[in-house]
N, C-alpha and C positions, 0 to 999 in steps of 0.2 A: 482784442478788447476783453475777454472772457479773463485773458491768465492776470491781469490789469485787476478784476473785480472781486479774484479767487487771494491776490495780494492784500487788499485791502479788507477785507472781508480775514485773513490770517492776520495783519497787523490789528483789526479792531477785537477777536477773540485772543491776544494775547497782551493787549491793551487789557481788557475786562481779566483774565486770569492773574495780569500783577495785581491789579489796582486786588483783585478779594484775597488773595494769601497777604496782601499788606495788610489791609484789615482784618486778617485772623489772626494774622501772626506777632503785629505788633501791639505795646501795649502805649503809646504813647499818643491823646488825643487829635494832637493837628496832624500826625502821619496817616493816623487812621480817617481822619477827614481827608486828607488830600489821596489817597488811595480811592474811596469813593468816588472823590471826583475824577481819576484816571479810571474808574469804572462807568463815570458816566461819559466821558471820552471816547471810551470804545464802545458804547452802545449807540453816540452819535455816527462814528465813523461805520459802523452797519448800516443806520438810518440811512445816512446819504449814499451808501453804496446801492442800496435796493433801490434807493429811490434813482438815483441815474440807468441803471436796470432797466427800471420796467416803465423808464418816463412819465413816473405820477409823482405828483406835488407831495401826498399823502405822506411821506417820507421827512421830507423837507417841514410841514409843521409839526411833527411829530421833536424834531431837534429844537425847532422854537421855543416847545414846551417845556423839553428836558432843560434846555440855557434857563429859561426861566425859573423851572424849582432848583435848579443849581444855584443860581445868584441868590435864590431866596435862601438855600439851605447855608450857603458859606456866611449872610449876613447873622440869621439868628444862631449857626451853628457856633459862630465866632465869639457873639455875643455870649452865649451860653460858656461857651470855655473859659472866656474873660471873668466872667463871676466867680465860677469854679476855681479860679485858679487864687483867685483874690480873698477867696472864704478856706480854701484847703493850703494853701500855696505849692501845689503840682497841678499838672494836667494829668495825670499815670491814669488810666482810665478803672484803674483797680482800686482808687482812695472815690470810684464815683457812685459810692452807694449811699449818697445823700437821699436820692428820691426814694428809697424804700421807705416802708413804713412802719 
C-alpha cells in the first residue's frame, strides 16, 4: 500500500513541476493557463493521496476548494484573454502590458 502512495505522490510532484516550467517557460496565454491548471492537478492528486493516508476528510474538501477556484479561475481567465485578444489581436503574454500605468 505504501509503494502505491509513494506513486502517486511522484506522479502528482511531477504533475506540479510540468504544469510551472510551462508557465515559466512559455510565453503564450492559454498554455500558460492550462499549465496552471496541470499544476492545480497535481496539487489535487497530493490532496487525495494524504487524505486516503491518514483516513480524514480534511483532504477531500480541501480538492473541493481548489475545483472550485479552478472553474472560477478558467471562466474569468478565459474571459479576460477573449478581450485581450480582441483589443491587441494576440494572446503572447509579452503584448499584456495593458494594465500598467
Amino acid at each position: 500500500m505504501i509503494e502505491h502512495q509513494s506513486l502517486f505522490l511522484a506522479l502528482a510532484v511531477t504533475l506540479f513541476f510540468i504544469g510551472a516550467a510551462g508557465a515559466v517557460v512559455r510565453r503564450n496565454a492559454i498554455i500558460v493557463f492550462m499549465c496552471i491548471e496541470i499544476m492545480l492537478g497535481g496539487v489535487n492528486l497530493a490532496f487525495l493521496t494524504f487524505t486516503r493516508t491518514t483516513q480524514n476528510l480534511d483532504g477531500a474538501f480541501m480538492v473541493m476548494c481548489i475545483m472550485a477556484v479552478a472553474a472560477v479561475e478558467a471562466a474569468v481567465g478565459l474571459a479576460i484573454f477573449f478581450l485581450l485578444y480582441r483589443k491587441t489581436g494576440s494572446i503572447d503574454l509579452e503584448k499584456f502590458n495593458l494594465l500598467k500605468w
